[in-house]
N, C-alpha and C positions, 0 to 999 in steps of 0.2 A: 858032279860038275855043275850044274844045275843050279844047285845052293849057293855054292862060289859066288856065279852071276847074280843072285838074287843079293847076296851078303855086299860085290861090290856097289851092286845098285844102290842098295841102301846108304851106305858110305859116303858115296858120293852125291846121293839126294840130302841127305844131312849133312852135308858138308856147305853145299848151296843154301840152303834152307839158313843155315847158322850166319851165312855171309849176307843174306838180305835182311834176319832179323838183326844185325849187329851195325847197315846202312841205316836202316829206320831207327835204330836207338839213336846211334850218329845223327840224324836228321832232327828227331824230335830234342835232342841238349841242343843242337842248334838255334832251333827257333824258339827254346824257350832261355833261351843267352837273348835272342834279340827281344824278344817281352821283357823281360826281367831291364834290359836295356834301355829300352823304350819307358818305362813306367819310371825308372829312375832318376832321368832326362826329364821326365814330365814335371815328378819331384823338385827336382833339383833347377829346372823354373820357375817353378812357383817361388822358390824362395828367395831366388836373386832377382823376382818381377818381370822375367820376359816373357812380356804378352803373347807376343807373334809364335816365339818358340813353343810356347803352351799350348796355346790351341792349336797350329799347328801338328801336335801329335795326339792331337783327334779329329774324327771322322765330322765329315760338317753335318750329318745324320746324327751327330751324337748326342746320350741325356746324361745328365748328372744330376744325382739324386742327393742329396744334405741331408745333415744331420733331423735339420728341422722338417715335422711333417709337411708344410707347404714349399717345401724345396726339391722341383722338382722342373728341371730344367733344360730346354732342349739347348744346342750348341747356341743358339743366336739370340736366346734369354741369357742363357751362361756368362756370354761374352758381357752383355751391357752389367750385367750386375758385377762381375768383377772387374769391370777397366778400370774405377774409381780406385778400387784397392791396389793393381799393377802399376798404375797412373803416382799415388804415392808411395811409392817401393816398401808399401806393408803387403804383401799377397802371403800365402800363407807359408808356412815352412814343416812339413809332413816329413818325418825320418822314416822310412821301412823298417823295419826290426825283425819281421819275419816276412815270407812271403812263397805259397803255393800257386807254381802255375800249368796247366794242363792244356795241352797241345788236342785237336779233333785229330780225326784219323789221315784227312784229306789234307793235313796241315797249312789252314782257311782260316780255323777259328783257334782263339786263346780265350780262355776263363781263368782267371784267379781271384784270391784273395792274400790281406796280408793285415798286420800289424802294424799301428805305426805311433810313434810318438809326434805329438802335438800340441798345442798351448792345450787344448782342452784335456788332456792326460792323452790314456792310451785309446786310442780309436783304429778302426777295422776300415779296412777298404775293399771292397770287390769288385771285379766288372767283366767283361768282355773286349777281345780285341779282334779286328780280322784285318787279314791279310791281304791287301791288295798289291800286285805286283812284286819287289821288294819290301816293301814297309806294311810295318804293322801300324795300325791308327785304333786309339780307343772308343768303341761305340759305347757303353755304358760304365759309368763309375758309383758307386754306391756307397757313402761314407755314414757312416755308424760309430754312436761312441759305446764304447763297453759298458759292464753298468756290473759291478760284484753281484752275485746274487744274492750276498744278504742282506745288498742294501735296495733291492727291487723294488719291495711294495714302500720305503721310503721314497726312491724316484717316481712310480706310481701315484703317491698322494700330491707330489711339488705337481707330477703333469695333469692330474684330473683337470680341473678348471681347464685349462688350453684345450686338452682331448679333445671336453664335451664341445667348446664353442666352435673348431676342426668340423666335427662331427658334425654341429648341425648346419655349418656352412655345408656338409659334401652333399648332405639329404637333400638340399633344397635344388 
């Protein structure tokens, strides 16, 4: 008899168990619907020029990092370098083509990356996002162009020159 109890126990403790990891699945495509959402809208700003909407779905703490090594930019550098570009409805136009996003446990924070097509060919983007209240707001974006790897130590020699003079600006 003994067994039984222990056998329904168990049943029923895995039965709950199944119910709360299957809320937290449910929880986390949630909120990575609203990332995936959020970055898309951010996208899809940029390319029809609206300023406000743009920055807007990021954090006023936030950086953006370019392509170029000295691009490296807090939200309120961000803004003045690209108003001239949303200002003449050329801002950029970024397509997602792929795109990985990863929920924290406390479901606070978002990290992804993704693929994307752009005037410069295929470039990478990553960042972070967090959560405050309802909305998610992007604190870091990271944009990277790909680079084949068999054509590397030819990108390598085009960048030397730049590097070095990069370089001995950081030293000083």
């Amino acid at each position: 008899m003994k067994k039984i109890h222990v056998l329904i126990f168990l049943v029923v403790f895995s039965a709950c168990d199944n119910k709360q990891s299957e809320r937290k699945n449910i929880k986390i495509n949630s909120e990575k619907k609203a990332v995936n959402a959020t970055l898309d809208a951010w996208h899809k700003n940029a390319s029809e020029s609206k300023y406000d909407a743009y920055f807007n779905a990021m954090a006023s703490s936030s950086i953006f990092i370019g392509t170029d090594a000295s691009e490296y930019w807090n939200n309120k550098d961000f803004k003045t370098f690209s108003k001239p570009f949303f200002d003449l409805g050329k801002a950029w136009d970024f397509k997602p083509l792929t795109r990985n996003v990863y929920i924290s446990a406390d479901g606070k924070i978002a990290w992804f990356d993704e693929l994307l097509d752009t005037w410069m060919g295929i470039c990478r983007g990553s960042g972070v996002l967090s959560k405050t209240e309802n909305t998610w707001k992007i604190e870091q974006y990271i944009l990277s162009v790909t680079i084949p790897n068999t054509h590397i130590t030819d990108v390598i020699a085009i960048k030397k020159e730049k590097d070095s003079l990069f370089l001995s600006r950081q030293k000083k």
